[in-house]
C-alpha positions as CSV (number, residue, x, y, z in Angstrom):
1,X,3.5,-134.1,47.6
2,X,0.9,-135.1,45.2
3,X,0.0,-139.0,44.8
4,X,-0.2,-140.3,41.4
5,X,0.0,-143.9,39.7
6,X,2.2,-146.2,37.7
7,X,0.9,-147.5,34.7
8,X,1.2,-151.0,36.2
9,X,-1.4,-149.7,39.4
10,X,1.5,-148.9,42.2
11,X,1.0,-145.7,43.8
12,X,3.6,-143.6,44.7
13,X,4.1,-139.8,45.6
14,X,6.3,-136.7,43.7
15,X,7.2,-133.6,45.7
16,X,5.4,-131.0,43.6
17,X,7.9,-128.5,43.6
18,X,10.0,-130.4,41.7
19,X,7.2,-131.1,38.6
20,X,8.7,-129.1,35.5
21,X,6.4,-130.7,33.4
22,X,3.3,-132.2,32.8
23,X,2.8,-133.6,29.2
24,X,0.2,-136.3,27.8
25,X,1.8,-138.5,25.1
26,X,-1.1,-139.7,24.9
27,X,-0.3,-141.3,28.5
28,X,0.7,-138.7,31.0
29,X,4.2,-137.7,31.1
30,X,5.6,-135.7,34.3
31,X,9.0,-134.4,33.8
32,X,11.1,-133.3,37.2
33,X,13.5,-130.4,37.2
34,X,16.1,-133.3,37.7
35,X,15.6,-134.9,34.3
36,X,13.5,-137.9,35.4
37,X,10.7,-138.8,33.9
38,X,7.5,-140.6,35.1
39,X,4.3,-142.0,33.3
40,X,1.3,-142.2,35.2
41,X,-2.2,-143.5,34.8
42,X,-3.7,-139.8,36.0
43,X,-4.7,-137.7,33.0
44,X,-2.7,-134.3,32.7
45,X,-6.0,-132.3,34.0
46,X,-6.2,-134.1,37.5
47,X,-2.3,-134.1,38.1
48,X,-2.3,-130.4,37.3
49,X,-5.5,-130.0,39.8
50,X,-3.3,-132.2,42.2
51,X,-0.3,-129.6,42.1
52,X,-2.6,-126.2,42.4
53,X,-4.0,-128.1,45.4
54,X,-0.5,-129.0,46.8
55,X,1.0,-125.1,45.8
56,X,-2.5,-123.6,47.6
57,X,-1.9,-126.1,50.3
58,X,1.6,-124.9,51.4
59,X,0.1,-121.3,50.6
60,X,2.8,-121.1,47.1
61,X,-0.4,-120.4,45.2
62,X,-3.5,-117.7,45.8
63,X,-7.0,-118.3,46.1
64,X,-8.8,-118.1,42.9
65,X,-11.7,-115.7,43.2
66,X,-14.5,-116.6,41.3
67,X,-17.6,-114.6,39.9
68,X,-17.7,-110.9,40.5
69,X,-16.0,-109.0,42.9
70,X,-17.8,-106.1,44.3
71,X,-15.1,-105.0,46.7
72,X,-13.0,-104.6,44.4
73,X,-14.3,-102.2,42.5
């Protein structure tokens, strides 16, 4: 679940896994695989940092390596 705002300041939370979409209009759209649609406050970058958090939380998503990896060479 990722926590997100209304455009009139109430909180609420979306399960993740059901996030098709994530569109800015210019306010941020989020579209659900169910056809409902939400406008929040967040801008599209931090709601699509909230769901790679949620999908590496719940182990959905890999580690990112970053820099140069040695070992795999």
């Amino acid at each position: 679940m990722i926590k997100v705002t209304r455009l009139n300041g109430k909180s609420f939370m979306i399960n993740a896994i059901y996030i098709e979409t994530v569109e800015s209009f210019p306010d941020t759209t989020i579209m659900l695989t169910n056809g409902r649609k939400y406008v929040v406050k967040e801008p599209e970058e931090v709601v699509v940092q909230q769901i790679r958090d949620f999908y590496q939380s719940v182990s959905l998503l890999g580690q990112q390596h970053m820099g140069d990896d040695e070992n795999e060479k």
